[in-house]
C-alpha positions in Angstrom: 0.0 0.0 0.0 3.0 2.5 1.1 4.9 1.8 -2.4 1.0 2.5 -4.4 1.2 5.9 -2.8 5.1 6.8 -3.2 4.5 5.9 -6.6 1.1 8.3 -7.3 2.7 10.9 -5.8 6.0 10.9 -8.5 3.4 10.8 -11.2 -0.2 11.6 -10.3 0.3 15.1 -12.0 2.7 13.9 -14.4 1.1 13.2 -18.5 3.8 11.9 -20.9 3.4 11.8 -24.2 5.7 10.2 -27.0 8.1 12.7 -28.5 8.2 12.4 -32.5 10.2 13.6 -35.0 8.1 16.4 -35.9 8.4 17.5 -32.5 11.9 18.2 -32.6 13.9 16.8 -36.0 16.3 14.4 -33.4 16.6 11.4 -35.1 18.5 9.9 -32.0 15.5 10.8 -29.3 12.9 10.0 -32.2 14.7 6.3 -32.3 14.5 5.7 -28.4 10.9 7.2 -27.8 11.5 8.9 -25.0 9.1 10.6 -23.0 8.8 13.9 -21.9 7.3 15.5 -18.9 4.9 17.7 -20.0 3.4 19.4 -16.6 5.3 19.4 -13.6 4.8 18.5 -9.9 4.1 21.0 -7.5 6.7 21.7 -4.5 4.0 19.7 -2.0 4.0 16.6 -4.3 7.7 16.4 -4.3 7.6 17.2 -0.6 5.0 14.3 0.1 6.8 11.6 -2.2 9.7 12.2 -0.4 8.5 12.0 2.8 6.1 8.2 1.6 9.9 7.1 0.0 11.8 8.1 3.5 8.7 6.5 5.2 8.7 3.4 3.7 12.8 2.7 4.1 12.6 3.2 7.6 9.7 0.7 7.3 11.8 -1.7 5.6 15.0 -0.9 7.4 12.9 -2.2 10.6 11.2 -5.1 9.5 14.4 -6.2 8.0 16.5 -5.9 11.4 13.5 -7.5 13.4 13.6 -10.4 11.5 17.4 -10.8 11.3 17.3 -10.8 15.4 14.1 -13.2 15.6 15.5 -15.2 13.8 19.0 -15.4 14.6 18.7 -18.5 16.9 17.6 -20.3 13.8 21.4 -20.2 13.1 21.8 -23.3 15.7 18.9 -25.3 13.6 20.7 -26.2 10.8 23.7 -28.4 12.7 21.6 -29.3 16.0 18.7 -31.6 16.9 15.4 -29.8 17.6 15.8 -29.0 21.2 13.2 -26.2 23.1 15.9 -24.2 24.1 16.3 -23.0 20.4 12.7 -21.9 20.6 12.6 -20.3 23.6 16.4 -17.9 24.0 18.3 -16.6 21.5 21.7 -18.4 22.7 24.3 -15.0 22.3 27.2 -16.3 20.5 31.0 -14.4 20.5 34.0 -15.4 19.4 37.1 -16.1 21.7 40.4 -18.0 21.8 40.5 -20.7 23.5 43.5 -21.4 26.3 45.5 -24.0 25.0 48.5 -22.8 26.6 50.4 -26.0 28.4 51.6 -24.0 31.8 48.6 -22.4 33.3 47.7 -18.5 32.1 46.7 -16.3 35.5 43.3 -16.7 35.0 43.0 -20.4 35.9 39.7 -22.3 34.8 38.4 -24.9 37.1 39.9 -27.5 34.6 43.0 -26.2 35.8 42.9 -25.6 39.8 44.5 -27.9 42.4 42.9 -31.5 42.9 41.0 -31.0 46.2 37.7 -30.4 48.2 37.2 -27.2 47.0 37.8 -27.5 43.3 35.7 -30.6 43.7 32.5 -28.3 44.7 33.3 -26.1 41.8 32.8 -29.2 39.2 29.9 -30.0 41.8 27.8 -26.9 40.1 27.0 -29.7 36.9 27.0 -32.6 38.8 23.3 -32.0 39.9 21.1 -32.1 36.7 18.2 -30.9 36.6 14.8 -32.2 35.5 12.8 -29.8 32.5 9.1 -30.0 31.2 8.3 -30.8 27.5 5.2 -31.9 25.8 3.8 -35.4 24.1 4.6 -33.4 20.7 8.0 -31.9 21.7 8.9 -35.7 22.6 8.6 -36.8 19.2 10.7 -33.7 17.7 12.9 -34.7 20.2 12.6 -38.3 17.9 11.4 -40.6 20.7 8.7 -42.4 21.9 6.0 -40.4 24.2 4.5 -44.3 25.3 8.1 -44.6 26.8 9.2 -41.7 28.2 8.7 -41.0 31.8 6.3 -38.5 33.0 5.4 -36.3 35.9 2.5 -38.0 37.6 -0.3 -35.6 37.8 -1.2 -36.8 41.5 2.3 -36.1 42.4 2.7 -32.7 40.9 -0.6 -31.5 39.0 1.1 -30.9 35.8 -1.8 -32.8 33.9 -1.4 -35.6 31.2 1.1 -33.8 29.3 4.1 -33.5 30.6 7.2 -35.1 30.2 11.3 -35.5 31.7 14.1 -34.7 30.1 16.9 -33.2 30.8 20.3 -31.4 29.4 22.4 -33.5 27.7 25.5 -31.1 28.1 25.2 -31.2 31.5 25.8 -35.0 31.3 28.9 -34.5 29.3 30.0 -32.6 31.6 29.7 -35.1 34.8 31.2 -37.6 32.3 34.4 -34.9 32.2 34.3 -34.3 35.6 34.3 -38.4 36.1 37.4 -38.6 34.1 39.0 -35.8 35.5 38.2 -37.8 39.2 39.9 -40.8 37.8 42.7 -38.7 36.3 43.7 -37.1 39.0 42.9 -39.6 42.3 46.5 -40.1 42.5 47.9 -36.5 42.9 49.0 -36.1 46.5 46.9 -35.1 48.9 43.3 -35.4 46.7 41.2 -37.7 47.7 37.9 -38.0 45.2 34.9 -39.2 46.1 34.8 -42.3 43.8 32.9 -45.7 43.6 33.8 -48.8 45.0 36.3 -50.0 41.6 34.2 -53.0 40.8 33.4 -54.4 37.0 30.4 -51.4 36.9 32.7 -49.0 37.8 34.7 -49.3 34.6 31.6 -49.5 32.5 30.6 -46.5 33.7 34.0 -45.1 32.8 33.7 -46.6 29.4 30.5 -45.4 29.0 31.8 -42.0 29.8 34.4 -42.0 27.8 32.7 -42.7 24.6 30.0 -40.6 25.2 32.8 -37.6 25.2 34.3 -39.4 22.3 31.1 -39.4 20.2 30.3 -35.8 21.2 33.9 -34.7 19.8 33.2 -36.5 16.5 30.2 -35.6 16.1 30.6 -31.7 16.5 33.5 -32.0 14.3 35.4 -28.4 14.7 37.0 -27.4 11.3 40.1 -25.2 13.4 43.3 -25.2 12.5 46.4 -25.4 14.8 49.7 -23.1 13.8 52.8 -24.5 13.9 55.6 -22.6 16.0 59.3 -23.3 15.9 60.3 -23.2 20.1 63.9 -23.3 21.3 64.8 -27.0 22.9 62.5 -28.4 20.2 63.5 -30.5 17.1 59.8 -30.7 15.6 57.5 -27.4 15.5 55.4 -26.8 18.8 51.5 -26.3 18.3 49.5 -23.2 18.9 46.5 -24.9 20.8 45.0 -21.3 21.9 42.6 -21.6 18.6 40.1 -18.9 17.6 36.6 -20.1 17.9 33.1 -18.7 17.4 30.9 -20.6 20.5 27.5 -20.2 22.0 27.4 -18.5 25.8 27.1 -21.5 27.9 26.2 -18.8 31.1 22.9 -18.6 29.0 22.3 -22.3 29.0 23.4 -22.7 32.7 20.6 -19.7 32.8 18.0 -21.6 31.7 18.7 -24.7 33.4 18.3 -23.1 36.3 15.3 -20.7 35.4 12.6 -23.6 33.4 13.8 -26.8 35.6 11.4 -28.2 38.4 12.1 -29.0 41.9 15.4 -31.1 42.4 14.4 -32.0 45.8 10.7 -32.8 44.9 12.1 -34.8 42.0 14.3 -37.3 44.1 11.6 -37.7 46.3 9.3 -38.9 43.6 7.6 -42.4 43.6 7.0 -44.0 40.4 3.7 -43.9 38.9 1.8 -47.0 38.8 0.6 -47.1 35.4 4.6 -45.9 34.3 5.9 -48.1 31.2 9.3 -49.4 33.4 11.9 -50.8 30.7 14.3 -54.1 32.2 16.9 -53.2 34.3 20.3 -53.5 31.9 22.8 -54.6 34.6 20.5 -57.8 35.0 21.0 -59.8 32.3 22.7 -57.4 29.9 20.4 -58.2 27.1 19.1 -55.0 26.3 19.2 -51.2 28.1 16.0 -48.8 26.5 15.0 -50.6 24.0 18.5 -51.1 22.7 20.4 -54.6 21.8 23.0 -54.9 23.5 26.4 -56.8 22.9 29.1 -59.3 24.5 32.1 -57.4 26.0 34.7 -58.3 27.8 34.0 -55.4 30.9 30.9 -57.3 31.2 31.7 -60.7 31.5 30.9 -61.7 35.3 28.5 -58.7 36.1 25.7 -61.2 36.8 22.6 -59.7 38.8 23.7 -57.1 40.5 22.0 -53.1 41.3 23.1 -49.9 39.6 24.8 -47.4 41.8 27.2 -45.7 40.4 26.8 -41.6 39.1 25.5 -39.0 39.5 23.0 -38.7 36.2 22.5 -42.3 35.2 
């Protein structure tokens, strides 16, 4: 409507007409028809095209901008499972450089502090994972199976009939880090981790672990190169681990978490529902875990009947 309007006011007192050569004797004008103006606009027309013409690039200029920022967490879609998160934040992404150094930089991440108690309640900020709300439908973007899944029992906390668990999977990498990091480290001196008896499940669950962060690595694939530096002492060239990458603000996520997750302590004091669908336990026969077949191997060999108990987050 806006561009109808810019457009009558150019030419709503405008006539053209075709010029000829008895008009003028140019052959060259005669050949390209060109048209003249034969009665001019008045001061106020020009005045109000301009002002539609300004109008409408503002317009455009806005719309434009609020759709680039609407949609800029539709940047995430193309590389990641359909996840709520994506449709609920914008995730801020920046870019950084990662510290690769080998000797520690002063500003020492958590990765990097002394074994000990308290480092071990810094890590302990992931280890409690919490517990989110989705629907029947979300559950199937999420490509599972609602009749499966567990859900909060309406008597226990009058949610109704549709809603389901779930829960952050990079918050499970994470306690699989901080696992390996316990195992890692149990022998520095003076650190004493709070570790599982080291039975048969024990190692499966560091296994498990371990490929989980393994599949994770392989599956996100980073495309970064490392430089190559020449460093006295050194035969072969020394790698530049400090890499440039572009991430997504995991404060945000952590955000989230916290701000859409339901009550950790109601949660582990929840009964299960009667009519829940309860899959076989896996460390029973080792047949299947979820619906999954599972194989022969050679950590499992012995494991008999025996109870899950180890980790936090499985």
């Amino acid at each position: 409507m806006i561009f109808s309007k810019i457009l009558k006011s150019f030419v709503g007192n405008y006539r053209f007409q075709s010029l000829n050569s008895e008009a003028d004797g140019d052959t060259d004008i005669e050949s390209e028809n060109l048209l003249r103006i034969t009665h001019g606009a008045t001061k106020e027309d020009i005045s109000k095209a301009w002002i539609y013409f300004t109008v409408a690039n503002v317009t455009i200029l806005i719309i434009t901008a609020s759709l680039i920022l609407s949609t800029w967490h539709l940047l995430d879609k193309p590389i990641a499972w359909w996840s709520p998160i994506l449709d609920e934040i914008e995730i801020p992404r920046f870019e950084t450089k990662l510290n690769g150094t080998l000797f520690a930089k002063p500003e020492v991440s958590i990765a990097r502090e002394e074994p000990g108690a308290e480092n071990d309640a810094a890590w302990g900020q992931y280890e409690k994972i919490l517990t989110h709300v989705v629907t029947r439908d979300q559950i199937l973007k999420l490509g599972k199976d609602p009749e499966t899944v567990a859900r909060f029992d309406n008597d226990y906390w009058g949610m109704g009939d549709d809603a389901y668990m779930v829960q952050m999977d990079v918050m499970h990498q994470i306690h699989c880090l901080n696992l390996l990091r316990k195992a890692a480290f149990a022998d520095y001196p003076g650190y004493e981790p709070e570790l599982d008896e080291k039975d048969k499940m024990w190692w499966i669950h560091l296994g498990h672990c371990t490929d989980i962060l393994l599949q994770n690595i392989q599956c996100n694939a980073n495309t970064e190169f490392l430089t190559l530096n020449w460093v006295e002492d050194r035969q072969a060239p020394w790698p530049d681990f400090s890499v440039n990458r572009k991430c997504r603000d995991f404060n945000a996520l952590l955000d989230w978490q916290h701000s859409n997750a339901v009550d950790p302590d109601k949660f582990d004091r929840m009964p299960v529902p009667k009519d829940a669908f309860v899959w076989p336990a896996p460390w029973k026969k080792q047949e299947t875990e979820l619906g999954e077949k599972l194989g022969q191997h050679h950590m499992q060999e012995g494991l008999g009947d025996m109870h899950a108990h180890h980790g936090a987050g499985h």
